[in-house]
C-alpha positions in Angstrom: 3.8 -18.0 28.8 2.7 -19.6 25.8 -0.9 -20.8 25.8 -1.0 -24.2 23.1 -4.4 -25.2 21.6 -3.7 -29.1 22.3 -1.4 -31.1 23.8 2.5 -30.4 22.5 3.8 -33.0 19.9 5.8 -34.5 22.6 6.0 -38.2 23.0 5.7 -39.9 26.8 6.2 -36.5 29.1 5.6 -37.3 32.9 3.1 -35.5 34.1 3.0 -34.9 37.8 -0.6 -33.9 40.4 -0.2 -30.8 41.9 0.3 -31.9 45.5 -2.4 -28.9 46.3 -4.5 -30.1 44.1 -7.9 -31.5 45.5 -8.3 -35.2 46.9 -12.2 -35.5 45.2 -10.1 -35.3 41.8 -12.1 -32.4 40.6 -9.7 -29.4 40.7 -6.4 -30.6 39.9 -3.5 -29.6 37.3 -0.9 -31.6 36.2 2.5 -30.2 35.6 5.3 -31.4 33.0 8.9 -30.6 31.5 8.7 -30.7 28.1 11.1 -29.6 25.3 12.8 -27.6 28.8 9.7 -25.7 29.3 7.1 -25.8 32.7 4.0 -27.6 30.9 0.6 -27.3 32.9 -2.7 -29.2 31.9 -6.0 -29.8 33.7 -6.2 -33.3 34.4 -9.3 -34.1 33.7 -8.7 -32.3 30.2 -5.5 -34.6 29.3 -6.1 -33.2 25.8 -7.0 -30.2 26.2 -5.3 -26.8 26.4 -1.6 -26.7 27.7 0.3 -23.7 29.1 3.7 -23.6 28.7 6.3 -21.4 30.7 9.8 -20.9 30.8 11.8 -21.7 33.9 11.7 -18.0 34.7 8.1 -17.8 34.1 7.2 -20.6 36.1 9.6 -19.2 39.0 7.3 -16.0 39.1 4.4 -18.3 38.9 4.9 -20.1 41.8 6.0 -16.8 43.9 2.8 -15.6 43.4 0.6 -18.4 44.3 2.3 -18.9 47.4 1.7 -15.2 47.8 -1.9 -15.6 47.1 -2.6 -18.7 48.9 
């Protein structure tokens, strides 16, 4: 995982809502592929910290949130 200080130099990726994320708009991420890595942003932050994962990374991720959840 790789933890970026702005957005990557990237032009036009698609970012996508978490589907979990909540309806009020107040606690949602975003999620992105750029450059073939898992991108992830708060979306009320568009410009703000990224973190960035490899597919592998982002696999384990996602286990363990379902896990948590």
């Amino acid at each position: 995982m790789t933890l970026h200080d702005r957005r990557p130099e990237h032009t036009g990726p698609t970012w996508r809502r978490s589907s979990y994320s909540n309806t009020q708009g107040n606690q949602c991420v975003e999620v992105a592929v750029i450059g073939g890595r898992i991108a992830l942003r708060d979306s009320k932050d568009p410009n703000g910290p990224v973190l960035t994962f490899s597919k592998a990374e982002w696999r384990q991720f996602v286990r363990r949130m379902r896990h948590t959840a």
